[in-house]
Structures are given as structure tokens and as C-alpha cells.
N, C-alpha and C positions, 0 to 999 in steps of 0.2 A: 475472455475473463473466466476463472476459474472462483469456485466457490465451496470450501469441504472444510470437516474438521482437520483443524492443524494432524491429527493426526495420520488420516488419511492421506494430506498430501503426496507422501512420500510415490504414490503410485504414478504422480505425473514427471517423474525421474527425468524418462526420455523426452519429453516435452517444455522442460526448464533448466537451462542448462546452470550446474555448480548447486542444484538443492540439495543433495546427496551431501555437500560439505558442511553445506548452512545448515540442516537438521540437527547434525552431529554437533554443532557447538551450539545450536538452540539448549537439546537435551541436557547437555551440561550445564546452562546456564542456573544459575542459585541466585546472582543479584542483580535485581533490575533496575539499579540505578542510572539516570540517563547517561549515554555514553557511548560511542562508535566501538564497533569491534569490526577489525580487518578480518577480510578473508582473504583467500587467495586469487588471483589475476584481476585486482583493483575491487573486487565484489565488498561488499559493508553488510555489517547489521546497525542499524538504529536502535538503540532501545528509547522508548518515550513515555513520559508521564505527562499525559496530558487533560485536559477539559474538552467536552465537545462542543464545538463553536452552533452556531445557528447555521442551516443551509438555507436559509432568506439570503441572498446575494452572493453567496458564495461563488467563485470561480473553477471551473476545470483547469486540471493539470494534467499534462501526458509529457513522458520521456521518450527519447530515440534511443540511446543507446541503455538503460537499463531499462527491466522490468521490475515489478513492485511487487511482493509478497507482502502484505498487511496482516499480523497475525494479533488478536486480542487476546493478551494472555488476562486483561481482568476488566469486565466492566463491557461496553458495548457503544458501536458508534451505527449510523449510517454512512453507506458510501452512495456516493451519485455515479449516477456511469452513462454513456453513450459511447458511441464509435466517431472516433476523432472527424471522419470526413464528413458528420454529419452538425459540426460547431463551425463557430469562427473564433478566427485566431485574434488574440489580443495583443496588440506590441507584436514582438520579434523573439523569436527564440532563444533561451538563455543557454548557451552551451555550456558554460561552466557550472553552471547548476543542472545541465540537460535537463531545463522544462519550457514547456511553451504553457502558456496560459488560454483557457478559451472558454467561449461563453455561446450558452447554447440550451436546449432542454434537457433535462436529466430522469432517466428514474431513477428511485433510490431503492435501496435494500439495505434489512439491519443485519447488521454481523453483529454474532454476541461471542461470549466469553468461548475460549477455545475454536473459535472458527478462524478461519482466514480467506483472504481474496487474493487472486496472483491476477494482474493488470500488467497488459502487454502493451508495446510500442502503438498499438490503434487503437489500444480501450483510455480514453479520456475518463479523468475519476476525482471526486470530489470528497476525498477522503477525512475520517475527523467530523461529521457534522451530527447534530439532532434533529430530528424533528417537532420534538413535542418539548425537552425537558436536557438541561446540559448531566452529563454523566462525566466521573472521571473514569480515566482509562488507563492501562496499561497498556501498551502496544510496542512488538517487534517490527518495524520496517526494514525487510532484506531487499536488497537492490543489488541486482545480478545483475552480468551484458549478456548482452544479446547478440 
């Protein structure tokens, strides 16, 4: 798991593959209405307006074939995180969502406005939640492969 100002990311270039693309259409972006933008070789941004759910029961989620960049362009969540081998898996893998569900102990960290978090194929992440108080959010989800 990676953790820096959206702006800083750009420095794990060689580390995440196709950020370098997603940057440059981040910086352009103007409206953040919710809505998928393609990128190139199947890669997506999310854009989302959301509310922060409660992390009381909340579930882990991990992908295989993409990675998760979370970027808070307004507002602040907590994420939960652990190393996938250390949960259990819930149900069956959803490949066409590429998520598996799992349940397990979490820490959490807040991500605020302008930060982001890059989650890899082993960082299981509970992404979206509060601890104290629901906040709305703005939020980029980029989902590259891997």
C-alpha cells in the first residue's frame, strides 16, 4: 500500500503501471460528475460522490487483476487495510467484478482531502468508511492491471 499527496504520486511511475496516463486526464479533469472515463488497455477512472458508510461491519475487498488508486479530491474517508493472507475469504471470487470479499481484522487510516492510497493485488481494503461521523466525499477510483 502506498499513501502521498495525489500530487506526489506521480514519483511511483515505475512502480504502478499506466499512472503516467491517469495523471494527465486526472489534471484535466473540471467535472466531477459521477461517471467512468476510459483509459487505455481496459484501465478506468471512477469518479464518485459519495457519503461515508460506518466501518462497524464493514467487509474487505481485494482485486487480482487491478490495482486501486483512491484519490480524495473533497472531503475525507477512512480506509481499512490488512494483507490479504492474513483474512478470510467470503463466498467465491467475483471475476467479473474482480473482487473477492473478506473478513478479518483491519487498521484503519484517514485519508483526507488531496491524499490518496494505491492498493495492490495483497492489500485487502475497506475503503469509503468513518469512524466517528459520515462525511461526503468526492473521490477518484483509478483501476489499472496489473
Amino acid at each position: 500500500m502506498i499513501v502521498c499527496p495525489w500530487k506526489d504520486l506521480g514519483r511511483y511511475a515505475a512502480v504502478v503501471p499506466g499512472l503516467e496516463e491517469a495523471m494527465k486526464v486526472v489534471a484535466e479533469l473540471t467535472d466531477y460528475t459521477p461517471r467512468t472515463i476510459p483509459l487505455s488497455d481496459g484501465n478506468r477512472i471512477m469518479v464518485q460522490q459519495a457519503t461515508t458508510k460506518s466501518a462497524e461491519g464493514a467487509k474487505f475487498e481485494a482485486h487480482r487483476n487491478y490495482l486501486d488508486i483512491q484519490y480524495i479530491v473533497k472531503g475525507e474517508e477512512y480506509v481499512g487495510w490488512a494483507p490479504l493472507d492474513t483474512l478470510t475469504m467470503e463466498g467465491e471470487y467475483n471475476a467479473a467484478k474482480d473482487k473477492s470479499t473478506l473478513t478479518g481484522h483491519a487498521d484503519f487510516l484517514r485519508i483526507g482531502e488531496g491524499y490518496c492510497y494505491v492498493v495492490y493485488p495483497e492489500d485487502a481494503h475497506i475503503p469509503g468508511v468513518y469512524l466517528e461521523n459520515p462525511c461526503d466525499l468526492i473521490k477518484l477510483v483509478v483501476k489499472l492491471k496489473v
